[in-house]
N, CA, C and O atoms as a Tripos MOL2 file, in Angstrom:
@<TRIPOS>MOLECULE
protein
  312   311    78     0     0
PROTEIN
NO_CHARGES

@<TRIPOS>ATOM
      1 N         109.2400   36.5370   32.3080 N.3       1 UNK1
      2 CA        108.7070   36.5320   30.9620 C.3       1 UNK1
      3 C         109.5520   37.4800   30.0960 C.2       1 UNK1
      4 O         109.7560   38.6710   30.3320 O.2       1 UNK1
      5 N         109.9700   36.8290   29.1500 N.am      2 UNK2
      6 CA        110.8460   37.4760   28.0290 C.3       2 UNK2
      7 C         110.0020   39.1030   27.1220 C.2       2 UNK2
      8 O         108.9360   39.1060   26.5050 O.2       2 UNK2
      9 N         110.7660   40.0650   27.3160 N.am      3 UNK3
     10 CA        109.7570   40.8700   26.4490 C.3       3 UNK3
     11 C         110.1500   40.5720   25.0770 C.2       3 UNK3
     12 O         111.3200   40.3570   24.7580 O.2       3 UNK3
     13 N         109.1800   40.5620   24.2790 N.am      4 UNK4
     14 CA        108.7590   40.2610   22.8310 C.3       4 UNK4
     15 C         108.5900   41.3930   22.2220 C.2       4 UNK4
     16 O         108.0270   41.2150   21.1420 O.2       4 UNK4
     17 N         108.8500   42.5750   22.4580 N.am      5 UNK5
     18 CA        108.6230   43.7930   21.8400 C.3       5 UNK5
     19 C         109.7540   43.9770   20.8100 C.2       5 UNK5
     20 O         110.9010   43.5310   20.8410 O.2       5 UNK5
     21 N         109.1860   44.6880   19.9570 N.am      6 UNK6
     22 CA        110.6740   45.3350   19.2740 C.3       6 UNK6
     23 C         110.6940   46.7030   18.7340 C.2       6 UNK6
     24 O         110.2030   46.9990   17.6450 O.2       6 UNK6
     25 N         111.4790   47.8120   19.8030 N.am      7 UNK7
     26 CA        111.8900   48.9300   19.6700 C.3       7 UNK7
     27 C         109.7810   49.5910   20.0400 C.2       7 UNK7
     28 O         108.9310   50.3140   19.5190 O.2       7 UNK7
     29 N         109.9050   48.9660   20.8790 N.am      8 UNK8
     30 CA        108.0800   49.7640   21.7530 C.3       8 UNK8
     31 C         106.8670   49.1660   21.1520 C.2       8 UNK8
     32 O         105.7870   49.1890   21.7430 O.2       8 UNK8
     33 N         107.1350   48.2840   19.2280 N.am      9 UNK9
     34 CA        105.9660   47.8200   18.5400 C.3       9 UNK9
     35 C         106.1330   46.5190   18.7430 C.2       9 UNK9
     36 O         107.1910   45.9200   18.9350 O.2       9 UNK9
     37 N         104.4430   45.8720   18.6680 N.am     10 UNK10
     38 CA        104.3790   44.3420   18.8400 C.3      10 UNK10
     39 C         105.6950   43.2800   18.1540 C.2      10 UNK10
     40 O         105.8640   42.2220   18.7600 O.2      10 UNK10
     41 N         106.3300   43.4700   17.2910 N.am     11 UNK11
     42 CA        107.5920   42.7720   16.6610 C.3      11 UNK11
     43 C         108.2510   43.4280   15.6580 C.2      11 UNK11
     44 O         107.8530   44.5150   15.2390 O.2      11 UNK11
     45 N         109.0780   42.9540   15.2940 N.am     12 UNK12
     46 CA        110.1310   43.6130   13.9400 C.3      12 UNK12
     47 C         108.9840   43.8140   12.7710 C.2      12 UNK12
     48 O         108.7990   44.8760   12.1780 O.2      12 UNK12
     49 N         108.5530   43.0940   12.6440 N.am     13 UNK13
     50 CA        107.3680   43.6730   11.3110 C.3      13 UNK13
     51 C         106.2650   44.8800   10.8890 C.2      13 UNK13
     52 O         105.7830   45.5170    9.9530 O.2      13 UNK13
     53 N         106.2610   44.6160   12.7190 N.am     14 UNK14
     54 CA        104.9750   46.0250   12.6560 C.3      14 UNK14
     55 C         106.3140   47.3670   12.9450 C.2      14 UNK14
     56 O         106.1000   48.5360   12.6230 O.2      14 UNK14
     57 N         107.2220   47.0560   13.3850 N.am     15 UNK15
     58 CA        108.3740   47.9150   13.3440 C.3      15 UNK15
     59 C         108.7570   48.5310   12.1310 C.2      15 UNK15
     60 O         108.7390   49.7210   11.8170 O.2      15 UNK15
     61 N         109.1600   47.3720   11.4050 N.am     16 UNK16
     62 CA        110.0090   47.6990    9.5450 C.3      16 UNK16
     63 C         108.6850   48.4740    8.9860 C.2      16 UNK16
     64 O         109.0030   49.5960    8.5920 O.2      16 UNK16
     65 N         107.3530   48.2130    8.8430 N.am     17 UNK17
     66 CA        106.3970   48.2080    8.1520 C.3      17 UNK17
     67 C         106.1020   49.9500    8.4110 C.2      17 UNK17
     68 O         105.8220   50.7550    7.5230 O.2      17 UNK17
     69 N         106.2640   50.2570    9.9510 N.am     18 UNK18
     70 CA        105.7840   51.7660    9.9900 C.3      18 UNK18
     71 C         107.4120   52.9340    9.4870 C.2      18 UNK18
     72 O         107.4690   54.1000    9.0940 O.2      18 UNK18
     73 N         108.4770   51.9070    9.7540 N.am     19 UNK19
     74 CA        109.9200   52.4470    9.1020 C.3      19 UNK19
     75 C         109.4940   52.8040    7.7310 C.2      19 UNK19
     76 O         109.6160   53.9970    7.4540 O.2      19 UNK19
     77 N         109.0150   52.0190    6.8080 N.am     20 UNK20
     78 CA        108.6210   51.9470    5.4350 C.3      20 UNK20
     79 C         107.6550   53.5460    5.2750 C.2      20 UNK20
     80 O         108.0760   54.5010    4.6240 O.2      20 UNK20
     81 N         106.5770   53.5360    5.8800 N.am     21 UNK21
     82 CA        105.7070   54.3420    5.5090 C.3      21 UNK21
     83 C         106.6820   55.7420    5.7830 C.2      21 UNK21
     84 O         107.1750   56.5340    4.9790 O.2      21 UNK21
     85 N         106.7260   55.6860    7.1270 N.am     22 UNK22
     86 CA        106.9060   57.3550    7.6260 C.3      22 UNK22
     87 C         108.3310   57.7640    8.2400 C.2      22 UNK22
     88 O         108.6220   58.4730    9.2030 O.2      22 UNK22
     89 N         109.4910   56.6940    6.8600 N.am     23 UNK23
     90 CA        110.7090   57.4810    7.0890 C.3      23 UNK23
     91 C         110.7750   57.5120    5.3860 C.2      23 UNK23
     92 O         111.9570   57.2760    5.1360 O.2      23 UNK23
     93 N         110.1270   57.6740    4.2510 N.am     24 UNK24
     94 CA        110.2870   58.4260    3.1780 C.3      24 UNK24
     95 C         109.0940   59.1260    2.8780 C.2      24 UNK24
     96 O         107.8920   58.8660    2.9330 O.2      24 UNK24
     97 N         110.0210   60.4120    2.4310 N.am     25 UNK25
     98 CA        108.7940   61.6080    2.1790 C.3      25 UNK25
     99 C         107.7110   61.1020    1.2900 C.2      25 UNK25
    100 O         106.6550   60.8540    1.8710 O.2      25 UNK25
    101 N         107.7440   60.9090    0.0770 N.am     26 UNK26
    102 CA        107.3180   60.7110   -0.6640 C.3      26 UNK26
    103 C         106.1060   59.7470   -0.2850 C.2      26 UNK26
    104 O         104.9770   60.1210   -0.6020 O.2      26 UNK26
    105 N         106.2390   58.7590    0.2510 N.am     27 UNK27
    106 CA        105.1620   57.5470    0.9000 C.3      27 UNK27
    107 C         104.8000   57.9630    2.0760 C.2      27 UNK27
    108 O         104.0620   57.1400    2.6190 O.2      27 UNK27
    109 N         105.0500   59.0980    2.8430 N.am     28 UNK28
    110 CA        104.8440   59.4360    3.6800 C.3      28 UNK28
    111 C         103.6450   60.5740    3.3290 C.2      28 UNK28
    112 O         102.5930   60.3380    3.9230 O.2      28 UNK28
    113 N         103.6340   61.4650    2.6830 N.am     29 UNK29
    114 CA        103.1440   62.4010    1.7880 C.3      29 UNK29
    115 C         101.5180   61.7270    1.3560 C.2      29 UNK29
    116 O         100.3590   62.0970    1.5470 O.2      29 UNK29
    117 N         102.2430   60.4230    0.6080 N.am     30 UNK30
    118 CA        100.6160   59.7150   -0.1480 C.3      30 UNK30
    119 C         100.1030   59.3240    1.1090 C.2      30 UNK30
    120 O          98.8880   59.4920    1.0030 O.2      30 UNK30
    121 N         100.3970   58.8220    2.4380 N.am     31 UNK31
    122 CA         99.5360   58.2420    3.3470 C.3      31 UNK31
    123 C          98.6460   59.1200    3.6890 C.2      31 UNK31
    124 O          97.4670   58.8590    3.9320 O.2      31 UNK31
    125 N          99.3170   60.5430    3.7390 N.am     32 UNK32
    126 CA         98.7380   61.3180    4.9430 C.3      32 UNK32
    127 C          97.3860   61.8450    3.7630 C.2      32 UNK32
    128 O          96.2440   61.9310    4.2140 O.2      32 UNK32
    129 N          97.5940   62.0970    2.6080 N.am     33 UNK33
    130 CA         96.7830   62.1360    1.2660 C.3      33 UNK33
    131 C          95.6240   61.0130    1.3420 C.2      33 UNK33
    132 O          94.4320   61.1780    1.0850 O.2      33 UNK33
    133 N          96.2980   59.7790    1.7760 N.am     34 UNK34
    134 CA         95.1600   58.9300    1.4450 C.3      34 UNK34
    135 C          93.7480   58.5980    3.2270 C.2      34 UNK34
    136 O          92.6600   58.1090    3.5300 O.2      34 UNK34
    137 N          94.9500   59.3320    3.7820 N.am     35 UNK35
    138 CA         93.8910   59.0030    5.2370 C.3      35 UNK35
    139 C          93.6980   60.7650    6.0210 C.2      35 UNK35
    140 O          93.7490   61.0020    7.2270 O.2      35 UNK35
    141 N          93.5540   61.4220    5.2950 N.am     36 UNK36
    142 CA         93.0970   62.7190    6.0520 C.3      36 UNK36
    143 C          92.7070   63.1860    7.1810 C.2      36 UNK36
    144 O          93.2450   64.1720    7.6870 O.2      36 UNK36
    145 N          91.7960   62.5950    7.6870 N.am     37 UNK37
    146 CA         91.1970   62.2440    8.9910 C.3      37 UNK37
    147 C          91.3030   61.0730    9.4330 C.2      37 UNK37
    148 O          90.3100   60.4440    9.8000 O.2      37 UNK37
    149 N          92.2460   60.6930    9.4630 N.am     38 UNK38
    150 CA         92.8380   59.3430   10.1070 C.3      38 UNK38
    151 C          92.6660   58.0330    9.3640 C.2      38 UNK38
    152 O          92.1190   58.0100    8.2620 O.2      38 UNK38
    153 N          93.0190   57.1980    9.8180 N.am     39 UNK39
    154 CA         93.1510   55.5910    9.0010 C.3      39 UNK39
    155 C          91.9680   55.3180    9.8090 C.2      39 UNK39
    156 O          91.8360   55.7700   10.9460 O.2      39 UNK39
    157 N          90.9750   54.4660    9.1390 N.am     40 UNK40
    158 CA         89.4510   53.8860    9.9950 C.3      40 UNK40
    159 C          89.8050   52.8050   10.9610 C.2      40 UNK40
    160 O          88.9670   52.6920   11.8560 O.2      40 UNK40
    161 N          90.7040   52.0670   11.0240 N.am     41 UNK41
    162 CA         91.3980   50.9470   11.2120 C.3      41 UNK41
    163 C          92.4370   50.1680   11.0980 C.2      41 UNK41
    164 O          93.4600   50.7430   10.7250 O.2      41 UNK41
    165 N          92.5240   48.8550   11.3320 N.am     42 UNK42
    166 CA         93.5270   47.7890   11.1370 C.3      42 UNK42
    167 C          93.1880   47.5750    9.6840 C.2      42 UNK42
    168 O          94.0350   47.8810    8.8440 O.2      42 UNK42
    169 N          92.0350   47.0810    9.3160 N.am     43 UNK43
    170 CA         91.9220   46.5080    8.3990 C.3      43 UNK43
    171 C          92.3440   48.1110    6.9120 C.2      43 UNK43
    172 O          93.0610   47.8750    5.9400 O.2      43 UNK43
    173 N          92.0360   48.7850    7.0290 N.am     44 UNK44
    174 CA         92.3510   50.0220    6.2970 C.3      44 UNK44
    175 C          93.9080   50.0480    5.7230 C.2      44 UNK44
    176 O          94.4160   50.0340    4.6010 O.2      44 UNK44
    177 N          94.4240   50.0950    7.1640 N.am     45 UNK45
    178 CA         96.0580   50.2690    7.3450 C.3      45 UNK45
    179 C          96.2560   49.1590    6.2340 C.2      45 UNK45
    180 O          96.6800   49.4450    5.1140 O.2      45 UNK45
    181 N          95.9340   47.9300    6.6030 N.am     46 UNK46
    182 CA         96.7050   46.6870    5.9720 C.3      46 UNK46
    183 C          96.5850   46.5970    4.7140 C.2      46 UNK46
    184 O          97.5370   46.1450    4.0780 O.2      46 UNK46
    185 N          95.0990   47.1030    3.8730 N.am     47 UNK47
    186 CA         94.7640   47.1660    2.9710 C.3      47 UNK47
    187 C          95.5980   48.3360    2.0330 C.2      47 UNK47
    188 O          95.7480   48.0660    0.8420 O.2      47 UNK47
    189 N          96.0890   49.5080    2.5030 N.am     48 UNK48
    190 CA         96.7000   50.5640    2.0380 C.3      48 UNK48
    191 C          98.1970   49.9420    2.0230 C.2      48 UNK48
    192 O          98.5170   49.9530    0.8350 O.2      48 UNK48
    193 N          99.3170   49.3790    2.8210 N.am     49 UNK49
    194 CA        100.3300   48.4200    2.7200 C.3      49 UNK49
    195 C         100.2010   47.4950    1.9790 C.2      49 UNK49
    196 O         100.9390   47.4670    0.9940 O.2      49 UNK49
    197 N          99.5460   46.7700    2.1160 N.am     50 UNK50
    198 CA         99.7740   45.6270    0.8210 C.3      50 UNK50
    199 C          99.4810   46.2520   -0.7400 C.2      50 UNK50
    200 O          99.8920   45.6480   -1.7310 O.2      50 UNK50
    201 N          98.7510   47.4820   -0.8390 N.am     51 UNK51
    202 CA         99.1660   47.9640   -2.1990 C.3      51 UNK51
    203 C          99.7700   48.3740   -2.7180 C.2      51 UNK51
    204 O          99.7950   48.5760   -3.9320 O.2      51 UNK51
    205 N         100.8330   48.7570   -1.4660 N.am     52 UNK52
    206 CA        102.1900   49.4590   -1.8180 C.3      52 UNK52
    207 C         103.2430   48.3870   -1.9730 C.2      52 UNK52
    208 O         103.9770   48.3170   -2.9590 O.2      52 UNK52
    209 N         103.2880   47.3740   -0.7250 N.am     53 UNK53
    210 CA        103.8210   46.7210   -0.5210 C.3      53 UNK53
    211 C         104.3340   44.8600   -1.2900 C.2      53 UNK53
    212 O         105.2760   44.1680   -1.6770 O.2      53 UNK53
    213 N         102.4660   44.9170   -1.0150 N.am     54 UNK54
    214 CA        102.4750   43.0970   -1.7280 C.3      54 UNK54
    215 C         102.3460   42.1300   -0.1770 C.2      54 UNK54
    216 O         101.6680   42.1750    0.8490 O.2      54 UNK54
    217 N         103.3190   41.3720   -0.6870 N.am     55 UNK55
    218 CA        103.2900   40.4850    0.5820 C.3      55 UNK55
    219 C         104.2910   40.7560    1.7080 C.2      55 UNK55
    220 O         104.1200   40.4530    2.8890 O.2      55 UNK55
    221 N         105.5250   41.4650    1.1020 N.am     56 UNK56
    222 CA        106.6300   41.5860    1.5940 C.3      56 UNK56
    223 C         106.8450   42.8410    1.8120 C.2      56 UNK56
    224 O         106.3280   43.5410    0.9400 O.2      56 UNK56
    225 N         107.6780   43.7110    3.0270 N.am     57 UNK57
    226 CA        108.2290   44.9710    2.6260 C.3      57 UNK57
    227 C         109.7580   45.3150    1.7750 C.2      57 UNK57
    228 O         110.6910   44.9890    2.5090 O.2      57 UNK57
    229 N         110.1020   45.7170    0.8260 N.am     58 UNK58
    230 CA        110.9480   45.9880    0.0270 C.3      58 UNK58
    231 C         112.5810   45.3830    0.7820 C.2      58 UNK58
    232 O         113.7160   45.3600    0.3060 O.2      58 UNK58
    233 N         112.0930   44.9900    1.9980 N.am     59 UNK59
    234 CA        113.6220   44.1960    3.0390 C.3      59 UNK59
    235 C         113.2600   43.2300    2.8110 C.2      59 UNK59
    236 O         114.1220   42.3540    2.7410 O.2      59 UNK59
    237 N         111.7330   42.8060    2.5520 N.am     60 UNK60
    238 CA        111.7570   41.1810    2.5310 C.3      60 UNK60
    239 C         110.6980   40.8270    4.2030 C.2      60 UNK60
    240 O         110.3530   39.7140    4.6030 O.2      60 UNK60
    241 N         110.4600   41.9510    4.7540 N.am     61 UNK61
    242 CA        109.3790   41.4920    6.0490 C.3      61 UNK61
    243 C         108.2610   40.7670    5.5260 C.2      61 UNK61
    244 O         108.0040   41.1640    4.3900 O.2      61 UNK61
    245 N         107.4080   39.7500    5.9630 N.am     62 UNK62
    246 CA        106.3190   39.5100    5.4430 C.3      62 UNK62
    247 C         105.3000   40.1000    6.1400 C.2      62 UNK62
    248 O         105.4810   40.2110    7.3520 O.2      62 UNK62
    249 N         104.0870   40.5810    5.5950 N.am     63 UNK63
    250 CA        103.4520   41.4920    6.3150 C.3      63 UNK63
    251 C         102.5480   40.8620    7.1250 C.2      63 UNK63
    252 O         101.6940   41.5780    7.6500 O.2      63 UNK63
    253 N         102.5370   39.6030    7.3640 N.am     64 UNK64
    254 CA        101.0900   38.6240    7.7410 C.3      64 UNK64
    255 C         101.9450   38.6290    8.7650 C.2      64 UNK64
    256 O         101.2180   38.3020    9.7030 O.2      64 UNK64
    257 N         103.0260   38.7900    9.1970 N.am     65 UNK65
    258 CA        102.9030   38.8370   10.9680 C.3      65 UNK65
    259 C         102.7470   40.3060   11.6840 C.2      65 UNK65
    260 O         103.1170   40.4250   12.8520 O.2      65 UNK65
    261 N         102.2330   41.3470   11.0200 N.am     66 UNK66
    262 CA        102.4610   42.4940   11.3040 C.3      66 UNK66
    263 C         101.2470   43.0380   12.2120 C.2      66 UNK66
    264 O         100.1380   42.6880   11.8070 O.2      66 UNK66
    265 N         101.2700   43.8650   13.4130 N.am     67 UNK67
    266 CA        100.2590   44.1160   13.8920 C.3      67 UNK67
    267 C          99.1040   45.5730   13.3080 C.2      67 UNK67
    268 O          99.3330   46.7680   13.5000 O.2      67 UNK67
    269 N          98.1340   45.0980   12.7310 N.am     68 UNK68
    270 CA         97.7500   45.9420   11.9610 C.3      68 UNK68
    271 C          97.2060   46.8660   12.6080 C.2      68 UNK68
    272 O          97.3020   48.0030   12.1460 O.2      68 UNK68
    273 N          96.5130   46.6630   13.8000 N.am     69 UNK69
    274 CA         96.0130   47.9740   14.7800 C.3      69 UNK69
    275 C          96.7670   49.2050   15.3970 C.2      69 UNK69
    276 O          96.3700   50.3210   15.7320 O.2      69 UNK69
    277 N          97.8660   48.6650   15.4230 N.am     70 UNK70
    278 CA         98.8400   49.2210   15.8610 C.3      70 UNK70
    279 C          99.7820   50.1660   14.8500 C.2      70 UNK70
    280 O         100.6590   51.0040   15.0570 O.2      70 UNK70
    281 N          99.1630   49.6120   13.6660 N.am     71 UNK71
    282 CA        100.1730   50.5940   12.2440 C.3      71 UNK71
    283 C          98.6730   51.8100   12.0790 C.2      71 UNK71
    284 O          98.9240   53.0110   11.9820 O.2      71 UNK71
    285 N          97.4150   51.3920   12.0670 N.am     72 UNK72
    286 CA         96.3310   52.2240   12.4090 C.3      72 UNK72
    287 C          96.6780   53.5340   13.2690 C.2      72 UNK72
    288 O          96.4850   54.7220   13.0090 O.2      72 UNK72
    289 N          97.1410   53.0350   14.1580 N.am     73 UNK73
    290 CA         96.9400   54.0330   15.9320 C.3      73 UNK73
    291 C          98.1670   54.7670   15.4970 C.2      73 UNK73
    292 O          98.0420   55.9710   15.7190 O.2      73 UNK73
    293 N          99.5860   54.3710   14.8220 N.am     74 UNK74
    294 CA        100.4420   55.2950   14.0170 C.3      74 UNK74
    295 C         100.0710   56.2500   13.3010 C.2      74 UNK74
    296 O         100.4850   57.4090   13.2970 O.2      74 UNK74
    297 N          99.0040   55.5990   12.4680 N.am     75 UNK75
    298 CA         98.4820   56.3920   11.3490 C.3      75 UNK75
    299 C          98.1730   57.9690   11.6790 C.2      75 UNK75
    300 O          98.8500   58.9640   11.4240 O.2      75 UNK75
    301 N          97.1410   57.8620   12.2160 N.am     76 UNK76
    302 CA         96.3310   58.3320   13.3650 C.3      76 UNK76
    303 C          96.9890   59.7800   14.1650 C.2      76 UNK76
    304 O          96.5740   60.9350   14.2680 O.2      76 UNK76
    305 N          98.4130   58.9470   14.7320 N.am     77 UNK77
    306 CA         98.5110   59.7560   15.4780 C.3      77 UNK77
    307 C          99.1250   61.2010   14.6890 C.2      77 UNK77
    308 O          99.4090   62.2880   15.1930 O.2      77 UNK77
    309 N          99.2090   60.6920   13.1040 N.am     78 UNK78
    310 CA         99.9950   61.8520   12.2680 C.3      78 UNK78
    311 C          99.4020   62.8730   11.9350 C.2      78 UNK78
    312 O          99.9910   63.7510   11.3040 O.2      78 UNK78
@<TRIPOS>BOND
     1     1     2 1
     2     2     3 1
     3     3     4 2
     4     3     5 am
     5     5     6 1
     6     6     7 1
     7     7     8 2
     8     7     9 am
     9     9    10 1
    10    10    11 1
    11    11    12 2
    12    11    13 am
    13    13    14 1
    14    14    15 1
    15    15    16 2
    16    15    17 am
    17    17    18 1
    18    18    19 1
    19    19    20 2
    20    19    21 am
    21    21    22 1
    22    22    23 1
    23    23    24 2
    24    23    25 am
    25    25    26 1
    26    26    27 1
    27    27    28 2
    28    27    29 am
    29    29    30 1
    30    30    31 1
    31    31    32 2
    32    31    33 am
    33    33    34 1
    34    34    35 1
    35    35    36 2
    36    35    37 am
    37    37    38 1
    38    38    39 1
    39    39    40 2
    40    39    41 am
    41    41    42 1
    42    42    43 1
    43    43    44 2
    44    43    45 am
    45    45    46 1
    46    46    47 1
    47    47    48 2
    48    47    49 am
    49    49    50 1
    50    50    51 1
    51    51    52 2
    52    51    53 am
    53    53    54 1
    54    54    55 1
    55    55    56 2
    56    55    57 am
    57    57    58 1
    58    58    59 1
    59    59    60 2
    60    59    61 am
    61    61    62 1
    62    62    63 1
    63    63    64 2
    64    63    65 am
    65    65    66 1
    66    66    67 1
    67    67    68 2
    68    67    69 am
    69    69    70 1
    70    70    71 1
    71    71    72 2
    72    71    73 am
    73    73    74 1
    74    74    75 1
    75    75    76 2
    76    75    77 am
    77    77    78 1
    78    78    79 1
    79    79    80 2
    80    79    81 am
    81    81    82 1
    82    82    83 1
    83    83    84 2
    84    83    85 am
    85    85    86 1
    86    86    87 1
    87    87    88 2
    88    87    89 am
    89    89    90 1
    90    90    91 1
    91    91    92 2
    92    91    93 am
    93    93    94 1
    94    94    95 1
    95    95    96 2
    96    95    97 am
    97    97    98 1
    98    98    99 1
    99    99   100 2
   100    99   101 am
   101   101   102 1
   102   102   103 1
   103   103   104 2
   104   103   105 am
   105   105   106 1
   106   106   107 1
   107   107   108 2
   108   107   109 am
   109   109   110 1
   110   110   111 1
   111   111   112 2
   112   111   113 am
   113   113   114 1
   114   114   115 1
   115   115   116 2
   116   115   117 am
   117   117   118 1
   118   118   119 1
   119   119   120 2
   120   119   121 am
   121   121   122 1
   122   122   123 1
   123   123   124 2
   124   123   125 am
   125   125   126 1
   126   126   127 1
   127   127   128 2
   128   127   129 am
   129   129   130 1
   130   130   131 1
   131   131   132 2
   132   131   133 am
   133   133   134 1
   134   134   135 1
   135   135   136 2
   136   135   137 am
   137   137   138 1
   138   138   139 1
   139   139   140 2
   140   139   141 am
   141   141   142 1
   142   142   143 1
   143   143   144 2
   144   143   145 am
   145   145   146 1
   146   146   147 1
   147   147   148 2
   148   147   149 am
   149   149   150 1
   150   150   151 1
   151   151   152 2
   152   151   153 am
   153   153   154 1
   154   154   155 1
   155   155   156 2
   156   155   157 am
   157   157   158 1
   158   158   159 1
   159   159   160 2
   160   159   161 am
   161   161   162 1
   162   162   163 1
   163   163   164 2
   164   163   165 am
   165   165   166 1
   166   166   167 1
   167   167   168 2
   168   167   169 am
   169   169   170 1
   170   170   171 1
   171   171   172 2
   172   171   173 am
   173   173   174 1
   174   174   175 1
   175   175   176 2
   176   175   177 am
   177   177   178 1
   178   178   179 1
   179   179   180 2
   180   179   181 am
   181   181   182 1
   182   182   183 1
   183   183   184 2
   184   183   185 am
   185   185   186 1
   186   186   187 1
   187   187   188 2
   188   187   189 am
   189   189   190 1
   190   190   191 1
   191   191   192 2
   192   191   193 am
   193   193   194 1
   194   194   195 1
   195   195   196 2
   196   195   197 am
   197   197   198 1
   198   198   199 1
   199   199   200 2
   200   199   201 am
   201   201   202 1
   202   202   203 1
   203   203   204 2
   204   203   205 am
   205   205   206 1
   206   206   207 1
   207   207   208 2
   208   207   209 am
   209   209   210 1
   210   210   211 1
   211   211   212 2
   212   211   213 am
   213   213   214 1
   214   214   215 1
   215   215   216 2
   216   215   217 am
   217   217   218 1
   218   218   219 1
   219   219   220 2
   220   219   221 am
   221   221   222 1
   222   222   223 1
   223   223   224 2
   224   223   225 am
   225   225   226 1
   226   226   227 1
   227   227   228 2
   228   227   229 am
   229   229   230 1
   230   230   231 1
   231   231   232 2
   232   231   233 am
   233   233   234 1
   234   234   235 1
   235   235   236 2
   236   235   237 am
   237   237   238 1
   238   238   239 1
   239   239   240 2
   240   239   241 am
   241   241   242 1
   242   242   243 1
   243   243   244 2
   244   243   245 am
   245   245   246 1
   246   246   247 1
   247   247   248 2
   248   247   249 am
   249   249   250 1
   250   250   251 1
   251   251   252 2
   252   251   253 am
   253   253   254 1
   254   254   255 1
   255   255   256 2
   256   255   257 am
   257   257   258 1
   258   258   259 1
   259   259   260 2
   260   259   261 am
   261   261   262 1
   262   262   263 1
   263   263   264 2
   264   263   265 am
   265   265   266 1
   266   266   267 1
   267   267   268 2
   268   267   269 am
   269   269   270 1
   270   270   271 1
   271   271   272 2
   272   271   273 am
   273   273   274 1
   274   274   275 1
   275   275   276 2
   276   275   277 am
   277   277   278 1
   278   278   279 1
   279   279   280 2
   280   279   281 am
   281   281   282 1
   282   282   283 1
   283   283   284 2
   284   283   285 am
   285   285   286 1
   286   286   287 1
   287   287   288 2
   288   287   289 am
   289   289   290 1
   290   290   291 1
   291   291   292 2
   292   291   293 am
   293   293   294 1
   294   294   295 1
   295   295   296 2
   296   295   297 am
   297   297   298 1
   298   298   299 1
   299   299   300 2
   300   299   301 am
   301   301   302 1
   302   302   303 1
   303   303   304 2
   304   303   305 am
   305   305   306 1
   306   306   307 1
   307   307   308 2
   308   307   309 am
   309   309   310 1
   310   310   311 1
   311   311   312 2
@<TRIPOS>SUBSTRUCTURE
     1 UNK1         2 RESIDUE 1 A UNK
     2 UNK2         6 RESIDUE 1 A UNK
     3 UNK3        10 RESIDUE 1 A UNK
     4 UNK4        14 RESIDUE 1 A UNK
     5 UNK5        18 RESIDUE 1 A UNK
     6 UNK6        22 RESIDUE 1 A UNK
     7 UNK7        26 RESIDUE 1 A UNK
     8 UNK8        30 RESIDUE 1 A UNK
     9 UNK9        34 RESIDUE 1 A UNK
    10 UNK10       38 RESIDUE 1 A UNK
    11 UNK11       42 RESIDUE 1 A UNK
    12 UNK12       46 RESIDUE 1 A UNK
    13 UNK13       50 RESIDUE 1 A UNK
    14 UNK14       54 RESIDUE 1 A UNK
    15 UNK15       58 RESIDUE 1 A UNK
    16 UNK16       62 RESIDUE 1 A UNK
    17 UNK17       66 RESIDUE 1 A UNK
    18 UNK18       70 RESIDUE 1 A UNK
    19 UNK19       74 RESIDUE 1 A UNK
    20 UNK20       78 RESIDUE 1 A UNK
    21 UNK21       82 RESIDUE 1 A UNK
    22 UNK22       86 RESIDUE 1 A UNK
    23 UNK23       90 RESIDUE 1 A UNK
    24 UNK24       94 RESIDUE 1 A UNK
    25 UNK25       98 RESIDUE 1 A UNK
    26 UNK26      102 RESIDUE 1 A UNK
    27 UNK27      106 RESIDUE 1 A UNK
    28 UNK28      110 RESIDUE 1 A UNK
    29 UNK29      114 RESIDUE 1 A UNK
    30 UNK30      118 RESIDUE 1 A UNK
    31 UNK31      122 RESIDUE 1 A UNK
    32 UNK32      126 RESIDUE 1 A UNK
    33 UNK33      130 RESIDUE 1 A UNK
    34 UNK34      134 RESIDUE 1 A UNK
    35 UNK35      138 RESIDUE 1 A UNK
    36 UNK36      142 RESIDUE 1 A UNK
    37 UNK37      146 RESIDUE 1 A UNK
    38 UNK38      150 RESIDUE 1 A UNK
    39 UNK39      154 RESIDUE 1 A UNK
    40 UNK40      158 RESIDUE 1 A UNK
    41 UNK41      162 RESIDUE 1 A UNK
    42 UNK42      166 RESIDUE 1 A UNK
    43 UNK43      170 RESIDUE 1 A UNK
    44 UNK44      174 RESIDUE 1 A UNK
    45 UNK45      178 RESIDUE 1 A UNK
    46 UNK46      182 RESIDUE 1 A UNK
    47 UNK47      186 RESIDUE 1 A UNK
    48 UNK48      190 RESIDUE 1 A UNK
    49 UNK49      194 RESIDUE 1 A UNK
    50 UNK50      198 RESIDUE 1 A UNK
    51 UNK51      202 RESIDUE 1 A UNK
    52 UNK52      206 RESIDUE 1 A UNK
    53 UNK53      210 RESIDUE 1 A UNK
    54 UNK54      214 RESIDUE 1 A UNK
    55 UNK55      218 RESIDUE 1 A UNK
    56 UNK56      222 RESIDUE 1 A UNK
    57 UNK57      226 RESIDUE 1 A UNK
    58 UNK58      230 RESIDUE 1 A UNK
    59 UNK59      234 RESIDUE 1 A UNK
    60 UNK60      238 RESIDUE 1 A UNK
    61 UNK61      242 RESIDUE 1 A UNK
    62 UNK62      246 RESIDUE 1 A UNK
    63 UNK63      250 RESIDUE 1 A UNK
    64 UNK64      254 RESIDUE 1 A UNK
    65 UNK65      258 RESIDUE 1 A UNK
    66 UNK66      262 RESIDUE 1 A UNK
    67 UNK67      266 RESIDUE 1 A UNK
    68 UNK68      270 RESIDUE 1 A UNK
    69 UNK69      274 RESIDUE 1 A UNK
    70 UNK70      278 RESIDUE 1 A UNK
    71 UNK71      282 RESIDUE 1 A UNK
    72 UNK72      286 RESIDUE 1 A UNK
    73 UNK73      290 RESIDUE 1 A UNK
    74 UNK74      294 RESIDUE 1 A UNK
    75 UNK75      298 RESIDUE 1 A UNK
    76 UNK76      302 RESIDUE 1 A UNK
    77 UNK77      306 RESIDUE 1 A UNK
    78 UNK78      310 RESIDUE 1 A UNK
């Protein structure tokens, strides 16, 4: 069975998507502002990205294949 991972996250999207947040200060800064005690969830995470984001990340990822629990448990671990 082929691994499907990319770089340890479920695919390139949930990859680019946590690249986005927590490799610039600045967006990195508002997350940790907007989730203090952690992100509640998937659905949280996704909801806080697409307001930054839209549909796409600024490369052009679309975010509807992105694993949202998993950008959560990132969140989280900051």
């Amino acid at each position: 069975m082929p691994d499907t991972k990319y770089n340890g996250w479920t695919n390139r999207e949930t990859w680019n998507v946590t690249l986005w947040l927590f490799n610039d200060q600045p967006r990195y800064n508002w997350m940790v502002a907007q989730f203090p005690a952690g992100c509640s969830g998937a659905e949280s995470a996704e909801a806080f990205c697409r307001s930054i984001f839209g549909k796409k990340t600024p490369d052009k990822y679309l975010l509807d294949n992105v694993n949202w629990q998993e950008v959560a448990e990132a969140i989280n671990e900051q």
